[in-house]
C-alpha positions as a Markdown table, in Angstrom:
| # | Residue | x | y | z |
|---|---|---|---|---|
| 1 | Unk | 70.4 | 121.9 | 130.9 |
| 2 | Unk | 68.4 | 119.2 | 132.1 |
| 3 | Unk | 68.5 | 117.1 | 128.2 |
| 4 | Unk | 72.2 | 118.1 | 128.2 |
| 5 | Unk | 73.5 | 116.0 | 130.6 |
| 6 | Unk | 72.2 | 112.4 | 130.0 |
| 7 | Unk | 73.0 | 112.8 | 126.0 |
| 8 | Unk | 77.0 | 113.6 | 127.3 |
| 9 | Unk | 76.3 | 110.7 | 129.2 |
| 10 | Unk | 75.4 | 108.0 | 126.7 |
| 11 | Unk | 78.0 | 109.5 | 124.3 |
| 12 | Unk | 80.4 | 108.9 | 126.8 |
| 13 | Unk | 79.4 | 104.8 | 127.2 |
| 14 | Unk | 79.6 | 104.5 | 123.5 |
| 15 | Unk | 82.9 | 105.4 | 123.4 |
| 16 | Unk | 84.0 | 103.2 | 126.0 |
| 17 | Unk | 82.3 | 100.5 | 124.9 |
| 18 | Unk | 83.6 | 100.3 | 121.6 |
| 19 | Unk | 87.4 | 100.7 | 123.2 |
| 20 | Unk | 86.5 | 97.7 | 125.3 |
| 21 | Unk | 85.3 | 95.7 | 122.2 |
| 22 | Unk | 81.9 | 96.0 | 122.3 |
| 23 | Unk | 81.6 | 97.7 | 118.5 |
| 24 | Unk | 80.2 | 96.0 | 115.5 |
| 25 | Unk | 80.7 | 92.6 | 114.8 |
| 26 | Unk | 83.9 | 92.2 | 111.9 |
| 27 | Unk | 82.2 | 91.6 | 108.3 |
| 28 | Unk | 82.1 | 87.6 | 107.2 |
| 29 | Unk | 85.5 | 86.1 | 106.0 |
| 30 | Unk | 86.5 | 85.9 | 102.2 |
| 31 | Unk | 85.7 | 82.9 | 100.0 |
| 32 | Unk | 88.1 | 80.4 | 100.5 |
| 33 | Unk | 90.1 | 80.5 | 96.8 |
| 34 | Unk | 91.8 | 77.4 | 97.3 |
| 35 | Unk | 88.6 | 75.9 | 97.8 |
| 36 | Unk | 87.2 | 77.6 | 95.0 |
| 37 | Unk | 90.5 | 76.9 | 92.2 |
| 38 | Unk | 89.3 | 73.3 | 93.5 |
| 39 | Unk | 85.9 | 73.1 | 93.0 |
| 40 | Unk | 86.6 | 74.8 | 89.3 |
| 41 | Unk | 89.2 | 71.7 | 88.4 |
| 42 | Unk | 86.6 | 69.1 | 89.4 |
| 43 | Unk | 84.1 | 70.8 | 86.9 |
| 44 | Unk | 86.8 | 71.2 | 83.8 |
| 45 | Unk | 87.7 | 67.7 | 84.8 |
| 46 | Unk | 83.4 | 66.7 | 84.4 |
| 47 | Unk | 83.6 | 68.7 | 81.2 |
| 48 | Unk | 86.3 | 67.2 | 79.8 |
| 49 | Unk | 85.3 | 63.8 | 80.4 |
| 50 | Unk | 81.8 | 64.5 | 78.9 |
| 51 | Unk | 83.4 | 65.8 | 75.7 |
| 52 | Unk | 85.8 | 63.1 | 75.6 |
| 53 | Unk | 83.0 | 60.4 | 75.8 |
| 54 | Unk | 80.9 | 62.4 | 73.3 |
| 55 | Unk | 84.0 | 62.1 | 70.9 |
| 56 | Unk | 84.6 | 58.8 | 71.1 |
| 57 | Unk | 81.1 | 57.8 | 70.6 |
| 58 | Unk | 81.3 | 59.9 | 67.7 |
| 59 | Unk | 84.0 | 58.0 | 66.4 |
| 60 | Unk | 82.5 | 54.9 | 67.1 |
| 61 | Unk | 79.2 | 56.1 | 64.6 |
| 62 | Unk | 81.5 | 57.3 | 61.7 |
| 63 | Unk | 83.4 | 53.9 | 61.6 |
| 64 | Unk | 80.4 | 51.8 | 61.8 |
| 65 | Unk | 78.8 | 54.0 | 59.1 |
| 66 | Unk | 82.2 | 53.5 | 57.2 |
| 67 | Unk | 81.8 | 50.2 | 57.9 |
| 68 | Unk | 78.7 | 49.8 | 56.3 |
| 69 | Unk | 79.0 | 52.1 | 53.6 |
| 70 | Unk | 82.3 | 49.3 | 52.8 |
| 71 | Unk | 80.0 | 46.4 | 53.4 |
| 72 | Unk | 77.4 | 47.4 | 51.2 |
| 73 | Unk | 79.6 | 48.4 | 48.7 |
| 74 | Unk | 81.7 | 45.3 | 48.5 |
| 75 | Unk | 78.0 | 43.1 | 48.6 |
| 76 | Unk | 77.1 | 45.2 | 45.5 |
| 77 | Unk | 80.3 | 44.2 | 43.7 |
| 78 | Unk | 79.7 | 40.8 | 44.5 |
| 79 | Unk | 76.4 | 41.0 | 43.4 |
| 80 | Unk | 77.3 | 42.7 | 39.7 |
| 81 | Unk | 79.9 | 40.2 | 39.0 |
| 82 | Unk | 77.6 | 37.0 | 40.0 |
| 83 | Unk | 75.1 | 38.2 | 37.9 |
| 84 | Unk | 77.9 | 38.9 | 35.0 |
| 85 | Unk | 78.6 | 35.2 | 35.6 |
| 86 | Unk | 75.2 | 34.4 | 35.4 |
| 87 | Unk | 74.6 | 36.0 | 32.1 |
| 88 | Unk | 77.7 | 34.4 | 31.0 |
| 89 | Unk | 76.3 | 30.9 | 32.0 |
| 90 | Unk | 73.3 | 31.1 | 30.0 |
| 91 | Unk | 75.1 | 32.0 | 26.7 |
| 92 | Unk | 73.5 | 29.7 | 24.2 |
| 93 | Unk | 75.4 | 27.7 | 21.3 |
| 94 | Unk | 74.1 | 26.5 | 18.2 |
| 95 | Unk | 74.7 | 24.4 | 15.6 |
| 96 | Unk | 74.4 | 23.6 | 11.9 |
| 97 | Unk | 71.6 | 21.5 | 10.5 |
| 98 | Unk | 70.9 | 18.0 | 11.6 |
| 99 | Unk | 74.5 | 18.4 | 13.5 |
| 100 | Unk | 75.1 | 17.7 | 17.2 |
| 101 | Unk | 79.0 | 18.9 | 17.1 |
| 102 | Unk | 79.8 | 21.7 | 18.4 |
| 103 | Unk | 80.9 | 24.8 | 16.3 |
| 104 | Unk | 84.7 | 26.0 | 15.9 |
| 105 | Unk | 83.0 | 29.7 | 16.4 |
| 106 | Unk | 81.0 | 28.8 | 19.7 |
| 107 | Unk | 83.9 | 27.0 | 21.3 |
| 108 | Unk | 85.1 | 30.4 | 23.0 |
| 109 | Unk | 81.4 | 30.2 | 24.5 |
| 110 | Unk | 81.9 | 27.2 | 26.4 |
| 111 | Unk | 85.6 | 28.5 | 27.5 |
| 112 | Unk | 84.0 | 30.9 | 29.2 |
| 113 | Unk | 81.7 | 28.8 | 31.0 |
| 114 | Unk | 84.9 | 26.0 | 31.5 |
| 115 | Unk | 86.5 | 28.9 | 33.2 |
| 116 | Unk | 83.7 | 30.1 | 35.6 |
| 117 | Unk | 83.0 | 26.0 | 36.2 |
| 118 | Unk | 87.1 | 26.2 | 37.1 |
| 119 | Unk | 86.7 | 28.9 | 39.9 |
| 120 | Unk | 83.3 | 27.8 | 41.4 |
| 121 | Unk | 83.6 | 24.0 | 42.2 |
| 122 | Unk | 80.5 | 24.1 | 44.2 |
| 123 | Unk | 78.4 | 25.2 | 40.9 |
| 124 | Unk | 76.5 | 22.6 | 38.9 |
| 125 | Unk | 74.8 | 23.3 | 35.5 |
| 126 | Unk | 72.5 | 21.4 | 33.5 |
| 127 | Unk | 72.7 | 21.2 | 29.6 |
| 128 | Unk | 69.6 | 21.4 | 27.3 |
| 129 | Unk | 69.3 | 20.2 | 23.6 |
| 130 | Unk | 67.2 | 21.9 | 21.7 |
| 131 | Unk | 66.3 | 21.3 | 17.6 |
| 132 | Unk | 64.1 | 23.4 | 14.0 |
| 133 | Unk | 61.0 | 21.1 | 13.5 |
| 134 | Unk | 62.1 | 19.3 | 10.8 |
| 135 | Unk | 61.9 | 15.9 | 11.5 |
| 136 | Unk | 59.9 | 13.4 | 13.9 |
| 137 | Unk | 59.5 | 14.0 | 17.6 |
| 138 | Unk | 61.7 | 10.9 | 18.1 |
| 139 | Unk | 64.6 | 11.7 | 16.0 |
| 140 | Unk | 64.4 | 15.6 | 17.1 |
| 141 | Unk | 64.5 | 14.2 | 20.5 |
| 142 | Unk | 67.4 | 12.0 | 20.2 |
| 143 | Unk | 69.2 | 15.1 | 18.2 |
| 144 | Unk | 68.7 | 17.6 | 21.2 |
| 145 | Unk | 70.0 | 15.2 | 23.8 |
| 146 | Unk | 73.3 | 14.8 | 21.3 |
| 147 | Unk | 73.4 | 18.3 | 21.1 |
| 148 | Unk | 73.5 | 18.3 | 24.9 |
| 149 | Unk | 75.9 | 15.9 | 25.3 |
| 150 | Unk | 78.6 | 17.6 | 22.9 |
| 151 | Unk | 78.2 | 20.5 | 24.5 |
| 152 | Unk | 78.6 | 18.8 | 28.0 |
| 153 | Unk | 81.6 | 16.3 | 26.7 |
| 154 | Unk | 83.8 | 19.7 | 25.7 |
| 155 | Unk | 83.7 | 21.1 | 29.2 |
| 156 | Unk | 84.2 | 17.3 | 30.4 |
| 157 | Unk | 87.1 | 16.9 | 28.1 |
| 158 | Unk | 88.6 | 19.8 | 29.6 |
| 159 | Unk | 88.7 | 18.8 | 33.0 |
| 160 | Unk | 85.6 | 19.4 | 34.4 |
| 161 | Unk | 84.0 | 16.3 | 36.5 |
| 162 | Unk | 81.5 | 14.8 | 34.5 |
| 163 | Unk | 78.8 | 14.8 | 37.3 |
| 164 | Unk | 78.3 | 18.3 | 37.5 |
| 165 | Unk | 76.7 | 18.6 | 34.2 |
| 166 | Unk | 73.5 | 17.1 | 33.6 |
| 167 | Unk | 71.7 | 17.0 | 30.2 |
| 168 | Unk | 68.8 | 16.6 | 28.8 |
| 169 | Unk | 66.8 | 17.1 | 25.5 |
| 170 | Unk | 63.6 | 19.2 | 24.7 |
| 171 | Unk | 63.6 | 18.2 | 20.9 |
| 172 | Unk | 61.4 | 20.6 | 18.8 |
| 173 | Unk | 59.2 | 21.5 | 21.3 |
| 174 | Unk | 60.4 | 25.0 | 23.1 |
| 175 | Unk | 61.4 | 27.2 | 20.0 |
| 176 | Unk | 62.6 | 30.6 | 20.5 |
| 177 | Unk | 61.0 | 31.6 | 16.8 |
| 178 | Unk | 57.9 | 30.0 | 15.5 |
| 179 | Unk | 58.7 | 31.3 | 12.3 |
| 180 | Unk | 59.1 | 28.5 | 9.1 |
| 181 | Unk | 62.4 | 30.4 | 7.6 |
| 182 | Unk | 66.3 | 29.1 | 8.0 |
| 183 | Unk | 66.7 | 32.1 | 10.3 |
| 184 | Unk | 64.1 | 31.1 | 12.6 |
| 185 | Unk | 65.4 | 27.1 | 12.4 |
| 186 | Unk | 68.9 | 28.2 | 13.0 |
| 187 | Unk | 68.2 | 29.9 | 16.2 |
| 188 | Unk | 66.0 | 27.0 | 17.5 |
| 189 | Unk | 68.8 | 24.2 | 16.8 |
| 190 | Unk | 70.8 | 25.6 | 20.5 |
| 191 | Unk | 72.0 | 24.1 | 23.6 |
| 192 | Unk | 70.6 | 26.6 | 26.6 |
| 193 | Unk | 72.9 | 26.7 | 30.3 |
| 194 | Unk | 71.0 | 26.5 | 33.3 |
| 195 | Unk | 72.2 | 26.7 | 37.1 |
| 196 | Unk | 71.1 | 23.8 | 38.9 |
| 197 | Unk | 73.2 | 24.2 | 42.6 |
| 198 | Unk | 75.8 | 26.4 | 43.9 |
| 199 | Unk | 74.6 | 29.4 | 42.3 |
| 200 | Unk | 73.9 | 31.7 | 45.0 |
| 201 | Unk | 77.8 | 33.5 | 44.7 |
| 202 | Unk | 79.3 | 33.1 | 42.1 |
| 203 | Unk | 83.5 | 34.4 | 41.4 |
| 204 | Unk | 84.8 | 35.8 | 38.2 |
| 205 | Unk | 87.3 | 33.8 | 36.5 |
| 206 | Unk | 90.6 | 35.8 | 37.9 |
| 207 | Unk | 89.0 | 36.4 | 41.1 |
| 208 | Unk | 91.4 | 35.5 | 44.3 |
């Protein structure tokens, strides 16, 4: 009976101090969702951003690699038709035997070069007369530079200033066949084209 009466007892303070307020303290508040819809907003906001900088950057590579796939593309079309001009250029003519006037049949030759002089004014070209190895030194010497000078008076004749040309005369002495035939002779007795300024771009005739 003894052990009876103080357990009653502390029952009984429990009880009344949990009615006066003494119970357990009340569980932690909720997140705040408003602050939480906030905080989400600033990180789509981050996102966003990051992907629309990582866009734009990779617009910014594919155009310059467009860029320089066009660039290198248009230098290479440059390049092909300078070096079709070049080839063009260094067309030889020839002529008959002991002749220094130029051929009805190579005329179209040095059309084509009055028309790529026409469309590059900054280019300059030097003539060279060239002859078989019949004859003297002298007189093949004095051949080749008329040679040279036909070939330069046709383009002259045509409009083209007379100080862009040069000439000169190699006689017998660079043959492009050593042989002792008339098909050897008739490919030796030539006027070669070289570049001498202005060579480095060269336009198409037609080009705008």
């Amino acid at each position: 009976m003894r052990l009876t009466v103080p357990l009653t007892a502390g029952v009984a303070v429990i009880l009344v101090a949990y009615a006066c307020g003494g119970g357990p303290p009340p569980p932690p508040p909720g997140p705040d969702l408003d602050s939480l819809n906030e905080a989400q907003r600033v990180r789509d906001s981050i996102e966003a951003a990051r992907r629309a900088r990582e866009d734009s950057l990779e617009r910014v590579r594919r155009d310059r690699e467009r860029l320089e796939s066009t660039r290198s593309d248009s230098l290479d079309t440059m390049r092909r038709a300078s070096e079709r001009v070049r080839q063009q250029l260094e067309v030889m003519v020839h002529y008959e035997y002991n002749v220094a006037r130029v051929r009805a049949e190579d005329a179209r030759i040095l059309d084509a070069k009055l028309a790529i002089l026409q469309v590059n004014p900054g280019l300059r070209i030097q003539v060279s007369g060239h002859c078989d190895d019949r004859g003297s030194d002298e007189y093949n010497l004095a051949l080749g530079n008329r040679r040279a000078l036909a070939a330069k008076q046709y383009l002259v004749d045509r409009g083209i200033d007379e100080s862009r040309i040069s000439t000169e005369s190699f006689g017998e002495e660079r043959p492009l066949d050593t042989g002792m035939n008339e098909s050897a002779w008739a490919l030796n007795r030539r006027s070669e084209f070289s570049i001498t300024a202005g060579g480095a771009q060269l336009r198409e005739p037609g080009d705008r």
